[in-house]
C-alpha positions as CSV (number, residue, x, y, z in Angstrom):
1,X,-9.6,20.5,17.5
2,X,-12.5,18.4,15.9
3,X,-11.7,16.0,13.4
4,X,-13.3,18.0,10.9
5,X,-10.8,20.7,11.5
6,X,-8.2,18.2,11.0
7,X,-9.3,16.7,8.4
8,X,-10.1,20.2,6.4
9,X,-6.7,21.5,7.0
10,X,-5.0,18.3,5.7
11,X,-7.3,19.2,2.1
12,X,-5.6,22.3,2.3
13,X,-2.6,21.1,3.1
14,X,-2.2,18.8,0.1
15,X,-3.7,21.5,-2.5
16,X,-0.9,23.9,-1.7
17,X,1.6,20.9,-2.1
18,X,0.3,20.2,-5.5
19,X,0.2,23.7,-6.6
20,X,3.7,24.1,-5.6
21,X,5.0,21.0,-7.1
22,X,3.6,21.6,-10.1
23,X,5.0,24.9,-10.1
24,X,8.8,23.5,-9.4
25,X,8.7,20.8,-12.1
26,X,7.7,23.7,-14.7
27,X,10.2,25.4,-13.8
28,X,13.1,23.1,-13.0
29,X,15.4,21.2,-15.3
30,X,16.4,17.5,-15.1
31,X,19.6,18.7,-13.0
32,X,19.7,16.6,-9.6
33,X,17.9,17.4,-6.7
34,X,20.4,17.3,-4.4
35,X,18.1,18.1,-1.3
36,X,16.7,14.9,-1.9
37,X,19.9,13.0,-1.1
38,X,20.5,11.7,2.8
39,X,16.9,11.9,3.3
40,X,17.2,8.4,4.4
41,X,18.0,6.9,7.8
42,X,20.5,5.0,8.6
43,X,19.2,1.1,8.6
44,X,21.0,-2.2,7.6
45,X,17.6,-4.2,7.3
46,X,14.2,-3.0,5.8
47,X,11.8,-6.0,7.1
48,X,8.0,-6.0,5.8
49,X,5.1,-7.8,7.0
50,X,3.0,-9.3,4.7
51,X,-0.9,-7.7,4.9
52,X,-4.1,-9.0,3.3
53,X,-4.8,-5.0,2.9
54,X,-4.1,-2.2,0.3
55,X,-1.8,0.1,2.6
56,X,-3.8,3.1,0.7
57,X,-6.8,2.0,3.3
58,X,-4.7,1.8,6.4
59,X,-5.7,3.5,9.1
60,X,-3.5,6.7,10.0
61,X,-2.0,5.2,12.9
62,X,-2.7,1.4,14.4
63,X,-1.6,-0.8,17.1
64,X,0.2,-3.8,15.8
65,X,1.8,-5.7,19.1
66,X,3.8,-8.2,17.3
67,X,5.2,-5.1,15.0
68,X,6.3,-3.2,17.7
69,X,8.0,-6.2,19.8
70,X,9.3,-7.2,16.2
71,X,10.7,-3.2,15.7
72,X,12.1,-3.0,19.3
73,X,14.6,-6.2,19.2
74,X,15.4,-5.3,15.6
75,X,16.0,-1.4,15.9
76,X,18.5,-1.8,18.8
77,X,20.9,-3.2,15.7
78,X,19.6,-0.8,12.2
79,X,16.1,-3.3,11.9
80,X,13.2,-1.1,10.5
81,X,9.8,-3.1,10.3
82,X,7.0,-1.9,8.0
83,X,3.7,-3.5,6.7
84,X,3.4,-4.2,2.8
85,X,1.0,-5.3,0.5
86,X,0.3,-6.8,-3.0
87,X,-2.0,-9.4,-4.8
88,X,1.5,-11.2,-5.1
89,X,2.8,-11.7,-1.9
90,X,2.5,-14.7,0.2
91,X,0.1,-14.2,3.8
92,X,0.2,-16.8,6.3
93,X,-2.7,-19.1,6.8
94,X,-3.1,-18.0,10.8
95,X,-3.1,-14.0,9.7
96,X,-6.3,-12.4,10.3
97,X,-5.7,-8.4,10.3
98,X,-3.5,-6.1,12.0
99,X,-4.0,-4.9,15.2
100,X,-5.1,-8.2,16.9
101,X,-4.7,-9.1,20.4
102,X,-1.0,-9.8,20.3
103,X,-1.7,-13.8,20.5
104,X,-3.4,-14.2,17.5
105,X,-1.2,-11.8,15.0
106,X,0.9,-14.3,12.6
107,X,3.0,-12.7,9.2
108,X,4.7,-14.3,6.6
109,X,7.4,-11.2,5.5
110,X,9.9,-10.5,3.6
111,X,13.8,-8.9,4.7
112,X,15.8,-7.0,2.8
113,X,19.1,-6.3,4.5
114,X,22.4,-5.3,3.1
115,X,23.9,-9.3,2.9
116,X,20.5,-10.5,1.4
117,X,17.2,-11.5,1.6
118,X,15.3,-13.6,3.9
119,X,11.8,-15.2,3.3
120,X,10.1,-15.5,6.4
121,X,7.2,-17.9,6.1
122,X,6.0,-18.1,10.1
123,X,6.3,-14.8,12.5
124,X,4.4,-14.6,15.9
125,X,4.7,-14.1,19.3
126,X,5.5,-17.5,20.3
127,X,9.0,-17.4,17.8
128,X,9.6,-13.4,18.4
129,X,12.9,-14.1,19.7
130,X,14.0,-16.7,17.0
131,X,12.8,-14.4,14.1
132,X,14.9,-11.4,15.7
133,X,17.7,-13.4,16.0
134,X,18.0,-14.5,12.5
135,X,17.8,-11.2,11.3
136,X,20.3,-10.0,13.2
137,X,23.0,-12.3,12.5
138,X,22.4,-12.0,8.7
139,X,22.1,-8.1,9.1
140,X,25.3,-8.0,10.4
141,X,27.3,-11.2,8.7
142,X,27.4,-13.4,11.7
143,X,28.7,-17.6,10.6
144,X,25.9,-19.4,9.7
145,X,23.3,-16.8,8.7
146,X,22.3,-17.4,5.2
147,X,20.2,-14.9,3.1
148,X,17.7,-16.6,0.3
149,X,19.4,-17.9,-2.8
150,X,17.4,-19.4,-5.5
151,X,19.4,-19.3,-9.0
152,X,16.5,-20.8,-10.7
153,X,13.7,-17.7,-9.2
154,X,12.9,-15.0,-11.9
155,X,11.9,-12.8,-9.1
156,X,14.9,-10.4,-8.3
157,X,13.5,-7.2,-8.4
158,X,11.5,-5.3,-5.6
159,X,9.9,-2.2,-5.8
160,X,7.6,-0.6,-3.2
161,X,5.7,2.8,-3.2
162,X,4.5,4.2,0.1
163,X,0.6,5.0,-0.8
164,X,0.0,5.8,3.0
165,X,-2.6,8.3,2.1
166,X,-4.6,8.4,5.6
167,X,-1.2,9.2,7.3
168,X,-0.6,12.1,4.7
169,X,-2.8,12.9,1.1
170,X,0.6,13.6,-0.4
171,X,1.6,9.4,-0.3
172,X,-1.9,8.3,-1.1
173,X,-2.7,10.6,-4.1
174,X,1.1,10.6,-5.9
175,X,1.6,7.4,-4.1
176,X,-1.2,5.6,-5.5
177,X,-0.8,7.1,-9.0
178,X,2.9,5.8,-8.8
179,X,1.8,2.9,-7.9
180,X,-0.7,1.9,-10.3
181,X,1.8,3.4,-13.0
182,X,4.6,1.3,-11.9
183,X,2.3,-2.2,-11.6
184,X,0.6,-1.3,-15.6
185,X,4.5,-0.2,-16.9
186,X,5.8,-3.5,-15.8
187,X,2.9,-5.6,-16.7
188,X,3.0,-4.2,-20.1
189,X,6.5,-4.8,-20.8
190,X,6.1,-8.6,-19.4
191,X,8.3,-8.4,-16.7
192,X,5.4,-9.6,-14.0
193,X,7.7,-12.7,-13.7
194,X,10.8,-10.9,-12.6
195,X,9.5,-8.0,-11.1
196,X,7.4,-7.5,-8.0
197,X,5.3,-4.2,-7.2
198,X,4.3,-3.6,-3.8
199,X,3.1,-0.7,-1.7
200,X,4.8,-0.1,2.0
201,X,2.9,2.1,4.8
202,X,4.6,5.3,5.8
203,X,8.1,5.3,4.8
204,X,9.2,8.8,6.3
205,X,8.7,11.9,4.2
206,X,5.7,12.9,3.2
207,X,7.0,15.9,1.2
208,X,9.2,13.3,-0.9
209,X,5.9,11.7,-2.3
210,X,6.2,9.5,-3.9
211,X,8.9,7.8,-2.4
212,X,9.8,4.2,-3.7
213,X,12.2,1.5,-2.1
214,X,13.9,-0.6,-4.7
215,X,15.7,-3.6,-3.6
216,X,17.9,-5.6,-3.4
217,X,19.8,-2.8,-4.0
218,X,18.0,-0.6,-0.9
219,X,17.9,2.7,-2.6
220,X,15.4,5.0,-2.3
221,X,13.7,7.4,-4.5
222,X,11.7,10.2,-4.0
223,X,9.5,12.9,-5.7
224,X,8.5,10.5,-8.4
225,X,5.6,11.4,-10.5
226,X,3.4,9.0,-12.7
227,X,5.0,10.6,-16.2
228,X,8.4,9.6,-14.6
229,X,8.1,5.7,-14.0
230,X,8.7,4.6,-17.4
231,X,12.3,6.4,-17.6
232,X,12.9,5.4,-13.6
233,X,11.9,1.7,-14.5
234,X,14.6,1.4,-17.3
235,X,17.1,2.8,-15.2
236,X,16.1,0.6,-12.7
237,X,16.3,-2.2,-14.7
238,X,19.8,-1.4,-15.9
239,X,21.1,-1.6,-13.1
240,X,19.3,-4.7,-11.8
241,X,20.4,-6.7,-15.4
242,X,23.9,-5.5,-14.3
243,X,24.1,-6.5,-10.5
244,X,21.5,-8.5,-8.6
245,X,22.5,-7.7,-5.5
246,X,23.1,-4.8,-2.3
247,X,26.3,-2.9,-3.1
248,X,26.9,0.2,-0.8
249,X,29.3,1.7,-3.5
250,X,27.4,1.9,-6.8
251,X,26.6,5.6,-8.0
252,X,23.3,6.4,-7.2
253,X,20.4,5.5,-8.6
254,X,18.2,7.3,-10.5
255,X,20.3,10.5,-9.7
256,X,17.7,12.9,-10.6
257,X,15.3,11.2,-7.6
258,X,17.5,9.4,-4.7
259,X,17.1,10.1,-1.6
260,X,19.9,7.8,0.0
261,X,20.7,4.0,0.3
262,X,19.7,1.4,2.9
263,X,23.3,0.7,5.3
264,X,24.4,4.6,4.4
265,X,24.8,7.3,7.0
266,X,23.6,10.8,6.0
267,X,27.1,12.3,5.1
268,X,28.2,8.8,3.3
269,X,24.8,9.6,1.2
270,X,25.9,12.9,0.6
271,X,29.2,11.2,-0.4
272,X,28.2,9.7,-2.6
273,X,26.0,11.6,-4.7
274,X,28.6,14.5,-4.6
275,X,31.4,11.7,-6.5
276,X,31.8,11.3,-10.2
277,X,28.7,9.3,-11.7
């Protein structure tokens, strides 16, 4: 099949998807949408490497060598590795694209795991196996792994929207309105300072679009429209001015839209959203 062909059913593809989801939300209440919930797979560590590139113009699929070495040392112990970017985020000085021969690729990134977050300023193929270590042990609690704690930082909110759209239309053209809503929502309240708004490559679950990771506290929404972000952000923010950190046990949030929790199985998901709020 030609790549027109491809690219012509894809259009089609993502027409029918917006007809039908505008046909659920009319006719839908603001009950739960409980298939939504343990859509997420089981992780203990969502790890992001920092791009100089809007993930909305990423290729479908690349080759990243230093991703996939990073993903196969980490994955053995519930490591995911995904690429993120923002105007925000810190990019190391030696970075020059994705894809490059292994060698040259160098990331600064950020790690999100259920003990914590870790800042990682320097990531190539020279320090692979250092880098993978560290995430390990504080992924799984081990003596003398520390996770980033700066009491005076203002910064202790993350939120990232998967605007993948060459991978699938439905993350770049719900993705990217989410996105943009969530980056002029928080910028108009003046919360720029405390929290960050990033886009992630594909996240899993195209259908779900759009899908946004909040962390620390590793849940994950889905099915998120822009007329929804300004109710998701306050709830959001609730919960972030009551507990700045991962907690496995909390209700769910944003009932209406989670799909699950980073460091959850399926049926604890389930579990979870099936208890008293």
């Amino acid at each position: 099949m030609n790549s027109f062909s491809s690219l012509l059913r894809l259009q089609n593809r993502c027409t029918r998807f917006e007809k039908s989801r505008t046909s659920r939300r009319l006719l839908t209440t603001a009950a739960p949408q409980e298939s939504l919930a343990g859509t997420v797979p089981y992780h203990l560590s969502y790890i992001l490497l920092h791009t100089h590139e809007a993930t909305s113009k990423y290729p479908s699929k690349f080759h990243s060598p230093l991703q996939r070495s990073l993903l196969l040392n980490v994955a053995q112990w519930g490591g995911v590795v995904n690429f993120s970017y923002s105007p925000e985020q810190r990019l190391h000085p030696g970075y020059t694209g994705i894809g490059v021969p292994a060698l040259h690729e160098a990331y600064t990134a950020t790690a999100f795991s259920v003990r914590g977050r870790l800042d990682l300023l320097d990531i190539t193929a020279n320090n692979m196996d250092d880098v993978a270590e560290a995430l390990r042990a504080l992924a799984l609690g081990e003596t003398g792994a520390r996770a980033v704690h700066r009491p005076n930082d203002p910064l202790t909110l993350y939120l990232y929207v998967c605007t993948h759209g060459a991978r699938d239309c439905r993350c770049g053209n719900t993705g990217g309105a989410v996105y943009e809503a969530l980056r002029s929502e928080v910028e108009k309240r003046g919360l720029s300072e405390r929290v960050f708004v990033g886009s992630v490559g594909h996240v899993g679950g195209h259908k779900y679009a759009a899908n946004i990771l909040v962390h620390p506290h590793g849940d994950w929404l889905g099915l998120v429209d822009v007329g929804d972000v300004p109710g998701v952000l306050d709830e959001i923010l609730a919960r972030n001015d009551a507990l700045k950190e991962y907690r496995a046990s909390l209700a769910p949030l944003c009932r209406k839209f989670w799909r699950g929790r980073m460091g959850l199985s399926k049926d604890e998901q389930l579990a979870l959203l099936s208890s008293p709020p």
